[in-house]
C-alpha positions in Angstrom: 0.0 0.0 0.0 1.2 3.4 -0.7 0.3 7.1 -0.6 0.4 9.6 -2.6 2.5 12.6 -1.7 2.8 14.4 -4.9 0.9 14.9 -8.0 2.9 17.2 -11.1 2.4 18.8 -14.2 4.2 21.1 -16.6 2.5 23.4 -19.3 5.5 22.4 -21.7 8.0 19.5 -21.8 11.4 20.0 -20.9 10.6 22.0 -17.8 10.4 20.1 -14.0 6.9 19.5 -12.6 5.1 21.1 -9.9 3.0 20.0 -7.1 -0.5 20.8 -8.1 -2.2 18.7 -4.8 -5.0 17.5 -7.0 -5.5 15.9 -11.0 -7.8 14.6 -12.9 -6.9 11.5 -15.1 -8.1 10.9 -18.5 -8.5 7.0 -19.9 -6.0 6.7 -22.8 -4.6 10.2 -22.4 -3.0 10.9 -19.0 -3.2 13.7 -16.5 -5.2 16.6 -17.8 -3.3 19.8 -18.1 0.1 17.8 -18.1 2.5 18.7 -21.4 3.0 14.5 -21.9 -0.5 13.7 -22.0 -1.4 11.9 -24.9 -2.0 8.7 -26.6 1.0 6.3 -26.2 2.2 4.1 -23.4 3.7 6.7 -21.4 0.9 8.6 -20.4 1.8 9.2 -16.4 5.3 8.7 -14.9 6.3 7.1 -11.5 8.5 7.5 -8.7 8.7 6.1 -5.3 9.1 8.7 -2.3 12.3 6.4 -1.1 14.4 6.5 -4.2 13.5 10.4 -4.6 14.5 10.9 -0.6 17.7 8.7 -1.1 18.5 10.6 -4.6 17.9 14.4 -2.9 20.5 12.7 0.5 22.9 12.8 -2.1 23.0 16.8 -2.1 20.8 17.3 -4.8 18.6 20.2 -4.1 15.1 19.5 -6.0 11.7 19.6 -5.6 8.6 16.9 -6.7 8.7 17.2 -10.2 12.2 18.2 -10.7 12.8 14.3 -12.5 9.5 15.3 -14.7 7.5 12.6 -12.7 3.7 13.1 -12.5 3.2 10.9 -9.2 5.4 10.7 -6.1 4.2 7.9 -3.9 5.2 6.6 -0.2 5.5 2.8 0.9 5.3 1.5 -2.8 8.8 0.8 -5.0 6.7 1.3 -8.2 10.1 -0.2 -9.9 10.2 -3.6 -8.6 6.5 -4.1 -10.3 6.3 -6.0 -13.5 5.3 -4.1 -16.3 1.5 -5.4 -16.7 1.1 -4.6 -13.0 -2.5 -2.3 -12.5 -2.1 0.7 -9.7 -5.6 1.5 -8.5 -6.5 4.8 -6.3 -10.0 5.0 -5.8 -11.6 4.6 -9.4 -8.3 5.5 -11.3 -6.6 2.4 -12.8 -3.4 2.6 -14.2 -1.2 -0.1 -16.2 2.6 -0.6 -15.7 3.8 -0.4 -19.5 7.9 0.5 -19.4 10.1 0.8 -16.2 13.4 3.1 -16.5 13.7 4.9 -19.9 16.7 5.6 -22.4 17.8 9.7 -21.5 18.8 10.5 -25.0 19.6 13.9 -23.9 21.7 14.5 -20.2 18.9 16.5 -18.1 19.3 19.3 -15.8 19.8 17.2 -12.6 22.2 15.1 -14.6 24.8 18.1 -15.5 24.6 18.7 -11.6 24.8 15.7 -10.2 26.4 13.5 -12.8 23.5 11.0 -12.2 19.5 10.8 -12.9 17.6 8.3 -10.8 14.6 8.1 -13.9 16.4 6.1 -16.7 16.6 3.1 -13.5 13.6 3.9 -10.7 11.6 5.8 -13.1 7.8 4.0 -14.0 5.6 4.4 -17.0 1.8 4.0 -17.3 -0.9 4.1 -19.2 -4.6 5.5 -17.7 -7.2 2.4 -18.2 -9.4 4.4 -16.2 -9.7 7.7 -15.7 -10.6 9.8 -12.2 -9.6 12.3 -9.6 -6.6 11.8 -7.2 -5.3 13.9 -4.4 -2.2 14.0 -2.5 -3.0 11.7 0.5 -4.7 9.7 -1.5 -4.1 5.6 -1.2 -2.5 3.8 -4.6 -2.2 0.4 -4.7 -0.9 -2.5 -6.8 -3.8 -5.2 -7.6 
């Protein structure tokens, strides 16, 4: 069981996230408002509260959304999940489709720090059903 502690969006891609407290999720597009909502299988991005905490004990001065995640979540390693894995809060449903991705391009916190926790820990899903979530909200794997 885990619970949700952040939920970010950006206008435009390229740019970190920020806490918005509150989102509404759209089946087969993502998180409305968000600059990667679309069709695809990475509709909504993943990261546990643990590997952020251990990354930001590191030095690295960041906020939620500064690895571009939509969803921070305690008490759940949403990287040891298989990819086919469904996360349900309330009526949302989510589907596990990719864990880690290739950076093509080094990112801000990369040139900093000289490392990037999303290519490894980072988690990709797509919305099977839509709904609202909130930070403090319970997600869990079924």
């Amino acid at each position: 069981m885990g619970t949700i502690k952040a939920i970010c969006i950006s206008e435009k891609k390229g740019t970190p996230k920020k806490d918005v407290g509150q989102a509404e999720l759209t089946e087969g597009i993502g998180i409305k408002n968000d600059a990667h909502a679309g069709s695809g299988h990475r509709q909504v991005s993943l990261l546990s509260l643990q590997k952020f905490e251990a990354f930001r004990s590191l030095g690295a001065d960041i906020e939620y959304g500064a690895f571009g995640e939509n969803i921070i979540a305690d008490g759940i390693d949403f990287s040891s999940l298989p990819v086919g894995t469904k996360l349900r809060c309330k009526e949302m449903l989510l589907e596990i489709t990719q864990i880690g991705k290739e950076c093509h391009d080094r990112c801000e916190i990369y040139k900093r720090m000289g490392d990037c926790i999303m290519p490894r820990e980072g988690v990709f899903a797509k919305v099977l059903k839509g709904g609202i979530i909130k930070n403090g909200d319970e997600i869990n794997a079924e």
